[in-house]
C-alpha positions as CSV (number, residue, x, y, z in Angstrom):
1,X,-24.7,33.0,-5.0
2,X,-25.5,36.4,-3.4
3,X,-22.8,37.5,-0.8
4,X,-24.7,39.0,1.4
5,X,-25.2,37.9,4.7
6,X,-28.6,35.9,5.1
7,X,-28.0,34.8,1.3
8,X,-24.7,33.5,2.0
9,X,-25.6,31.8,5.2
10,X,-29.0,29.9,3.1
11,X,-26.5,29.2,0.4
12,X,-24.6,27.0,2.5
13,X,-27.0,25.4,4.4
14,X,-28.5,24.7,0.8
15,X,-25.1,23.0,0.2
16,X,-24.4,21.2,2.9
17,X,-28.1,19.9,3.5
18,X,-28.0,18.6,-0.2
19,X,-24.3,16.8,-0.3
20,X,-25.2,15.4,3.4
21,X,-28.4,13.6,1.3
22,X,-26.9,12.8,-1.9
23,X,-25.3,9.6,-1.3
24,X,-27.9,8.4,1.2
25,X,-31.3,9.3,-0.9
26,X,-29.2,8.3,-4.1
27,X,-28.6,4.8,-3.0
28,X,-31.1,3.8,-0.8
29,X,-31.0,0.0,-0.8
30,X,-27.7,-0.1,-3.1
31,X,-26.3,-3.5,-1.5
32,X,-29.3,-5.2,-2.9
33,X,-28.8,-3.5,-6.2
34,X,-25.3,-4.8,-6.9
35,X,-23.0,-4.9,-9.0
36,X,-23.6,-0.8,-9.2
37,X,-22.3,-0.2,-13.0
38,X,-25.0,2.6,-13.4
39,X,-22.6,4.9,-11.0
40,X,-19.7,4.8,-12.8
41,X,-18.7,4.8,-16.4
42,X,-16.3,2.1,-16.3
43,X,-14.8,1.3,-19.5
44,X,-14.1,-2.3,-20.8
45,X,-13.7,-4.6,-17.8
46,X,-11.8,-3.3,-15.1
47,X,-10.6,-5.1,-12.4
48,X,-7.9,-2.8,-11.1
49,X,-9.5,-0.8,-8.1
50,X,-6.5,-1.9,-5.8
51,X,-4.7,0.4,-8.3
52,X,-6.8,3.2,-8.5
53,X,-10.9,3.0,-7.8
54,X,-12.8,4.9,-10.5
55,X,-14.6,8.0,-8.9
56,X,-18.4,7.7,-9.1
57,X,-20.3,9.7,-11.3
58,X,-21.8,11.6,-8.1
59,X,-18.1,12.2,-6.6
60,X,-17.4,13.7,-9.5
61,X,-20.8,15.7,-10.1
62,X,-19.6,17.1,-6.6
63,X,-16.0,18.0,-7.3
64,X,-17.5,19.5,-10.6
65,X,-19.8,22.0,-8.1
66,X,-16.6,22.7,-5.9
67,X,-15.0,24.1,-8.9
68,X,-17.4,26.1,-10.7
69,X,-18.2,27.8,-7.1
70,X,-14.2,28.6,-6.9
71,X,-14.4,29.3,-10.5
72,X,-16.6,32.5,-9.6
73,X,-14.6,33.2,-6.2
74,X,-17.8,31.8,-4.4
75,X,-17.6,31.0,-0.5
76,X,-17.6,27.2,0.2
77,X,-18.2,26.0,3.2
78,X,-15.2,24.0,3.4
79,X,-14.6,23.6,7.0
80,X,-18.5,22.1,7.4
81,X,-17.4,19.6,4.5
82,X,-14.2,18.8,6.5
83,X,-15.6,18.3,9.9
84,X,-18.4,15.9,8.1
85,X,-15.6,13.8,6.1
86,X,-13.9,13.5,9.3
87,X,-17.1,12.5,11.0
88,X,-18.0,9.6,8.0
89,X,-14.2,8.3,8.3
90,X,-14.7,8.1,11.4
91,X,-17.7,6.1,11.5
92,X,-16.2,3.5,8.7
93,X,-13.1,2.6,10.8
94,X,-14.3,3.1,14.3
95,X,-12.5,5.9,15.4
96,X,-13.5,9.2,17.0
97,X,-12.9,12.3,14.5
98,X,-10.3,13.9,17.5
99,X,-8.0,10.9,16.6
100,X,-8.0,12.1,12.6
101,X,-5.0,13.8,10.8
102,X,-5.6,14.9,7.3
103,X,-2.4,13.7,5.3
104,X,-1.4,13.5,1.6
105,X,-0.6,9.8,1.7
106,X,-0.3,6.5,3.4
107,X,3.7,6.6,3.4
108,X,3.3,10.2,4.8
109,X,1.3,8.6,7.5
110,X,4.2,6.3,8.3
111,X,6.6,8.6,8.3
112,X,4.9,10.5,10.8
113,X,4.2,8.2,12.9
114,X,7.8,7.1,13.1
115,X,9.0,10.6,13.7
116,X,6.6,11.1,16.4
117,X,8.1,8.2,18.1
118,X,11.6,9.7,18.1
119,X,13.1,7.3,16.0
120,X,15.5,6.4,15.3
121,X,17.5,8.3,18.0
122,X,15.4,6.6,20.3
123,X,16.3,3.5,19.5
124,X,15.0,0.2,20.1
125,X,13.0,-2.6,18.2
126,X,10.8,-2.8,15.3
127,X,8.9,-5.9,13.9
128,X,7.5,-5.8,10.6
129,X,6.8,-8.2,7.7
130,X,7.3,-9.0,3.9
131,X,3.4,-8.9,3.2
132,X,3.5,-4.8,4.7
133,X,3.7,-2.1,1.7
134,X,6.8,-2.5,-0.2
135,X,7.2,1.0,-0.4
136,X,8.0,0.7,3.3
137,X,10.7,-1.7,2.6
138,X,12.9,1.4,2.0
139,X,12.0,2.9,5.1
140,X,12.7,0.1,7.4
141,X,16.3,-0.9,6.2
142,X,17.2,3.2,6.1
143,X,16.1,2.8,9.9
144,X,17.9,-0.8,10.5
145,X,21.6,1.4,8.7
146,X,20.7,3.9,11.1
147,X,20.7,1.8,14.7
148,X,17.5,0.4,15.1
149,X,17.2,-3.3,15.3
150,X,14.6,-4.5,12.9
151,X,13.4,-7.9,12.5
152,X,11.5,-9.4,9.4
153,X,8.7,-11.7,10.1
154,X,8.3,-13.6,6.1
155,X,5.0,-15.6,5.1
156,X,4.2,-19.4,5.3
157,X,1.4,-20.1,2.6
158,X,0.8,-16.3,2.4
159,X,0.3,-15.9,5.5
160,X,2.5,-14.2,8.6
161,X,1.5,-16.8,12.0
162,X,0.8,-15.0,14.8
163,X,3.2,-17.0,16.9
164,X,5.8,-15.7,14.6
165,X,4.8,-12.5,15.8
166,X,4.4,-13.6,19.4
167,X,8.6,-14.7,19.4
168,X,9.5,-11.7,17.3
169,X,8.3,-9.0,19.9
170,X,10.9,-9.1,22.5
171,X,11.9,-6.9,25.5
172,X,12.7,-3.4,24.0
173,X,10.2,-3.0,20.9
174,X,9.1,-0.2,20.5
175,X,6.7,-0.6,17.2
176,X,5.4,-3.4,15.4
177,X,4.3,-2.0,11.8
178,X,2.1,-4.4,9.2
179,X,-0.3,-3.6,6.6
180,X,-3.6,-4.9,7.8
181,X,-4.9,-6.4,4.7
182,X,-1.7,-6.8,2.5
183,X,-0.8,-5.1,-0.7
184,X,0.7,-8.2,-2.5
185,X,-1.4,-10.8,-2.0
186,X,-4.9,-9.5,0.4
187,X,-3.8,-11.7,3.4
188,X,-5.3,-10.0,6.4
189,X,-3.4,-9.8,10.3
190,X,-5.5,-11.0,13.3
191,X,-5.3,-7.2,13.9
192,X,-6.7,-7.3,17.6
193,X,-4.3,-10.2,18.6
194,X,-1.1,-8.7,17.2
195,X,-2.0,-5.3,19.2
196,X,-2.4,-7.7,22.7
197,X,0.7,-9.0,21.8
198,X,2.6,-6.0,21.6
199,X,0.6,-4.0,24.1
200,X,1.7,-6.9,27.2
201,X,5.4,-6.2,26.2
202,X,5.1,-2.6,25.9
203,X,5.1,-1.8,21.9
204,X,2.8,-0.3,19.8
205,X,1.4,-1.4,17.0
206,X,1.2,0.6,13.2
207,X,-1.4,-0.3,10.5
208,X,-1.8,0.8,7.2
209,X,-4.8,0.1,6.3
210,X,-5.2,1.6,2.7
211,X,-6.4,-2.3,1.3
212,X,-8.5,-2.4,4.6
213,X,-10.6,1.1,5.0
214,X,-13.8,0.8,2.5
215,X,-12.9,-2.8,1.5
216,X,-13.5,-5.3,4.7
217,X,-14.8,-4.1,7.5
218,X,-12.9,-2.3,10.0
219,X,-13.3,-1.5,13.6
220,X,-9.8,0.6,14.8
221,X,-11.1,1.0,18.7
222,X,-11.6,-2.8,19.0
223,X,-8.8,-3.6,17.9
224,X,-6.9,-1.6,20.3
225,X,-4.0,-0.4,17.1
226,X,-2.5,2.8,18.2
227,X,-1.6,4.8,14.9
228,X,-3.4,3.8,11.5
229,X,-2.9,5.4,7.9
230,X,-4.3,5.4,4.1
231,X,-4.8,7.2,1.4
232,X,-8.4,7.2,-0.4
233,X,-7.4,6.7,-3.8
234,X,-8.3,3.2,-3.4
235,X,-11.0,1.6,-1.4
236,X,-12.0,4.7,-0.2
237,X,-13.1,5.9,-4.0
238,X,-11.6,9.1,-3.7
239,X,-8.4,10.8,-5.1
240,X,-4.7,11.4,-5.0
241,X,-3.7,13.7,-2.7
242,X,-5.5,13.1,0.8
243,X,-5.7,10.7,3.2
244,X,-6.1,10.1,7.1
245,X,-3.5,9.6,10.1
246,X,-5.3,8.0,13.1
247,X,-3.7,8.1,16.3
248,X,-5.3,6.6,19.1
249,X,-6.4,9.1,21.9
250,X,-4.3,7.9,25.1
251,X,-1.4,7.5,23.4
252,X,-0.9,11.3,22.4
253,X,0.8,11.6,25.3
254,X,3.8,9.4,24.2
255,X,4.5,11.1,20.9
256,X,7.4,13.9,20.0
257,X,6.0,16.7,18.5
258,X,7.9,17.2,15.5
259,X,5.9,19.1,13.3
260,X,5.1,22.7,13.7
261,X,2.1,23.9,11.5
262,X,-0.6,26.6,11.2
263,X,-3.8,24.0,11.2
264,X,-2.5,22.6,14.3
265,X,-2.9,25.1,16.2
266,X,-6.1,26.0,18.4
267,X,-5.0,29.8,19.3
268,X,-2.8,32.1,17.2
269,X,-2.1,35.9,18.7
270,X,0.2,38.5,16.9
271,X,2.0,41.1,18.4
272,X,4.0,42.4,15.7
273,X,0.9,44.0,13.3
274,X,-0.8,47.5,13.3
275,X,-3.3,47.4,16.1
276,X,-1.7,44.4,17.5
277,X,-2.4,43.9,21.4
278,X,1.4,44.3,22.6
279,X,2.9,40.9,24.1
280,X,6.4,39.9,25.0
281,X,6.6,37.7,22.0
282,X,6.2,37.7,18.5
283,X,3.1,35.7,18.7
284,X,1.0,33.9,21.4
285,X,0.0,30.4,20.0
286,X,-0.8,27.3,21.5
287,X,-1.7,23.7,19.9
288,X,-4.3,21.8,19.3
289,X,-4.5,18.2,21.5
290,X,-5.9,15.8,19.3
291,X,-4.2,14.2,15.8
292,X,-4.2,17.3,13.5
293,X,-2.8,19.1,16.1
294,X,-0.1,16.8,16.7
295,X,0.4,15.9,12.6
296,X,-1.1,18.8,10.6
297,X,0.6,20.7,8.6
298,X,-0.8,23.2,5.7
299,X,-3.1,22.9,2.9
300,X,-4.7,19.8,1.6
301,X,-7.1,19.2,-1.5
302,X,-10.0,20.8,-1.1
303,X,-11.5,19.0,-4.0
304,X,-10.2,15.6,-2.7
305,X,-12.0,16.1,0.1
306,X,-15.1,17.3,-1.3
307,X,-14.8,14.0,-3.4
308,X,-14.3,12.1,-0.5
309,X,-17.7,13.5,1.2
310,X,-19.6,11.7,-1.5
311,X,-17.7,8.5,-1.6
312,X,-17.4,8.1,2.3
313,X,-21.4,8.9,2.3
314,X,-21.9,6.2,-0.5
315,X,-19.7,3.5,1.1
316,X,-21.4,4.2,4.5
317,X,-24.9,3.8,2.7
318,X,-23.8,0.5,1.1
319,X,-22.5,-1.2,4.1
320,X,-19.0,-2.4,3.8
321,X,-20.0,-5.7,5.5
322,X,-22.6,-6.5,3.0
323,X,-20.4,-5.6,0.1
324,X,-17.7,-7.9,1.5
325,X,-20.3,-10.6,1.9
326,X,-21.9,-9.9,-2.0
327,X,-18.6,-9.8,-3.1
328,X,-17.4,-13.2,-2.0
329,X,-18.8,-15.1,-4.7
330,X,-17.0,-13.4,-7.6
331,X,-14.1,-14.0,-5.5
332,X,-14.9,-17.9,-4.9
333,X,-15.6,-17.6,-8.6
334,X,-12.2,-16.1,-9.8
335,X,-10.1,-18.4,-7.6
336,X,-12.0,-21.4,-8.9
337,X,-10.9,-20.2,-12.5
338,X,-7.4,-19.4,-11.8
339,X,-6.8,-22.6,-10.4
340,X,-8.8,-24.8,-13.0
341,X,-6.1,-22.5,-15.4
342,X,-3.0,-24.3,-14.0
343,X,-2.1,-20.6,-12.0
344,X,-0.3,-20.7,-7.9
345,X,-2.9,-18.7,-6.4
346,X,-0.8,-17.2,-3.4
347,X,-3.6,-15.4,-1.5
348,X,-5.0,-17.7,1.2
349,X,-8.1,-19.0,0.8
350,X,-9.9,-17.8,3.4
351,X,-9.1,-14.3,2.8
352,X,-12.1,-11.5,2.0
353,X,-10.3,-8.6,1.2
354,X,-11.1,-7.8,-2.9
355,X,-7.5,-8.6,-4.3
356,X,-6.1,-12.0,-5.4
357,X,-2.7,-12.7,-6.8
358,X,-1.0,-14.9,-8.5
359,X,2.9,-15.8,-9.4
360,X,4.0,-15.7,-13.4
361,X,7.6,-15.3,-14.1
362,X,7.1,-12.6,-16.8
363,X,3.6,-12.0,-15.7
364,X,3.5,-8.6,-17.7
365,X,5.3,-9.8,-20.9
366,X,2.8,-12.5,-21.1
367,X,-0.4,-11.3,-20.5
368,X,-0.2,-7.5,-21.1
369,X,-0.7,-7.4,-25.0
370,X,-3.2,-10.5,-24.5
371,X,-5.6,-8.5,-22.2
372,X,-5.5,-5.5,-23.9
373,X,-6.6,-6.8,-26.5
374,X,-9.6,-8.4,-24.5
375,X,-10.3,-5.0,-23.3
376,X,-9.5,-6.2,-19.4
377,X,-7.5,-4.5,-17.5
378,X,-5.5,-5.8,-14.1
379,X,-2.4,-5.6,-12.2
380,X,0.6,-7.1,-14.0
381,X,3.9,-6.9,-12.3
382,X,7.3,-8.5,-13.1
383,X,6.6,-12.4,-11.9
384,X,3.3,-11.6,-11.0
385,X,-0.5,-10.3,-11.3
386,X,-3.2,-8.7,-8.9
387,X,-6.8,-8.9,-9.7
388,X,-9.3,-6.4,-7.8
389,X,-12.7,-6.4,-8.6
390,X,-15.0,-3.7,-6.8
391,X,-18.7,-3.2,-6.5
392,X,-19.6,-2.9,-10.3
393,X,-18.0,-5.8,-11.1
394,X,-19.7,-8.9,-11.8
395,X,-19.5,-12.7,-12.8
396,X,-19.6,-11.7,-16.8
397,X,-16.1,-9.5,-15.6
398,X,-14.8,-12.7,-14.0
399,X,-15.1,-14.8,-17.2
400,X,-14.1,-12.2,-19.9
401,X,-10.6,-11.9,-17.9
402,X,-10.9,-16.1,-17.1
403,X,-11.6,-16.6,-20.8
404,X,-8.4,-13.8,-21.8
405,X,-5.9,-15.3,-19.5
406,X,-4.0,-18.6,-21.5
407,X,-3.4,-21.7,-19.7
408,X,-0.6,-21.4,-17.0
């Protein structure tokens, strides 16, 4: 790529105008070309995306460009690519790119959100449930040992009621923090209802949404949640490494700054350099208003995000309604077979988020050996197993790992 100035400036046009397209001219029509094995090279029959997604072949075509560009010290236009993957997001989850942090994870996400808030010196309330992220688990008792008062809402039939909900936010909660589409077993909240709930008693209302965002659809504005997170390892068919914070716009107003970093700031002036203007400080800065000013920090993958450009273009192409609607079968399909197996199905029926679960004591000293063998691969836990299928799965990948489970 020539470094000169008009050569560099075509170059990355060139760029930009051909990873805007790819997704879009690449899969014109996709949702009526499901299941889509042709862009990935999926080995076996996999049924883990909940886990990890595999990246598409044209995700990884794009990270492979990224590379040999930085490979020869070549400019890339990194900010355009970050401004458009903040735009796509954006779009997926009905938000406005202003109310967008780039993070490393889901749990940073939480964290942030919690410090934001001041707590725990702040004190107060906080309602949360046994469906959330158990990897949160830590993070609410650590708070509960440190003075906050925070109650557990548990399922009935795999699901947490929203009247539950409605007696467990009381006078002096401050957050309510749930996992919109849960981890364990896909149930998904009433989102909008919990957030006028919490909203009429003054709270606000947390959602990680990493088994929501590029799985079911999602619309944050409507449903009025204040702070959202995920990573896009998942759903999202990206990589380790980089996520999103949302925070909604008027309530920026109500957070702590607590984190002080060079991205989140809009204006940066030295005084202490050669040729320096002179100033009565050491530098003149001020911060930026919206969500990476208030949660930014440093660096982030570059190649995540470059990954994420393709996927978030590819997902917005398919249509994540139609996908949750093509998927439903295989779902209807799978739950039919687990059943007619003898196995407690503990997802709800009338969920549409791709994961179901079922309780095995031993789950994993069962079944692991057994499905390897059958070249299928799943969740297995302890006392229990997840099954995810995504959008080049199909009814063949249904029965192989129907016909490789035993009888309950």
């Amino acid at each position: 790529m020539t470094q000169s100035g008009n050569g560099l400036e075509m170059s990355r046009r060139a760029v930009l105008t051909a990873a805007a397209a790819l997704p879009v001219a690449a899969r014109a029509g996709a949702a009526e070309r499901l299941p889509e094995r042709s862009a990935f090279d999926v080995e076996g029959t996999y049924l883990d995306s909940g886990t990890m997604h595999p990246a598409a072949r044209g995700a990884r075509a794009a990270v492979a460009d990224y590379f040999a560009r930085r490979g020869t010290a070549a400019n890339y236009p990194m900010s355009a690519v970050e401004e458009r993957v903040k735009e796509r997001f954006a779009r997926l989850v009905g938000a406005s790119p202003a109310e967008l942090a780039f993070i490393q994870s889901t749990t940073a996400g939480e964290q942030m959100v919690i410090d934001a808030l001041d707590l725990p010196r702040a004190g107060g309330r906080i309602v949360t449930d046994t469906l959330h992220f158990f990897g949160s688990f830590y993070l609410y008792e650590e708070l509960s040992r440190r003075g906050m008062d925070v109650a557990w809402l548990r399922p009935r039939d795999g699901r947490i009621a929203i009247e539950d909900y409605e007696r467990a936010i009381t006078p002096g909660t401050r957050l309510i923090s749930l996992s919109l589409v849960s981890t364990y077993n896909g149930f998904e909240h009433d989102l909008k209802r919990v957030c006028e709930i919490a909203h009429a008693r003054g709270a606000l209302v947390y959602a990680d949404i990493i088994h929501a965002a590029g799985a079911v659809p999602v619309d944050l504005h409507d449903s009025g949640v204040d702070f959202a997170a995920t990573a896009s390892y998942k759903w999202l068919m990206g990589d380790f490494g980089i996520g999103f914070l949302y925070a909604r716009a008027d309530r920026m107003d109500r957070l702590t700054r607590k984190r002080f970093g060079y991205y989140g700031l809009s204006r940066f002036t030295p005084h202490v350099y050669p040729l320096d203007t002179p100033g009565e400080t050491i530098a003149d800065v001020a911060a930026r208003d919206d969500a990476e000013g208030m949660f930014a920090m440093g660096t982030r993958s570059h190649a995540g995000i470059v990954q994420l450009d393709w996927s978030l273009g590819y997902l917005l192409d398919l249509g994540v309604d139609r996908l949750t609607a093509w998927r439903q079968p295989l779902l209807d399909r799978l739950r039919a077979g687990l059943k007619a197996k003898g196995y407690s199905v503990v997802t709800p029926p009338d969920c549409r988020a791709p994961l179901m679960t079922c309780v095995l004591a031993d789950a994993r000293g069962k079944l692991d050996e057994r499905l390897k063998r059958a070249g299928v691969q799943i969740t297995l836990s302890k006392n229990r197993f997840r099954v995810c299928p995504s959008v080049f799965n199909d009814e063949q990948d249904i029965d192989r790992l129907l016909d490789a489970l035993p009888r309950a």
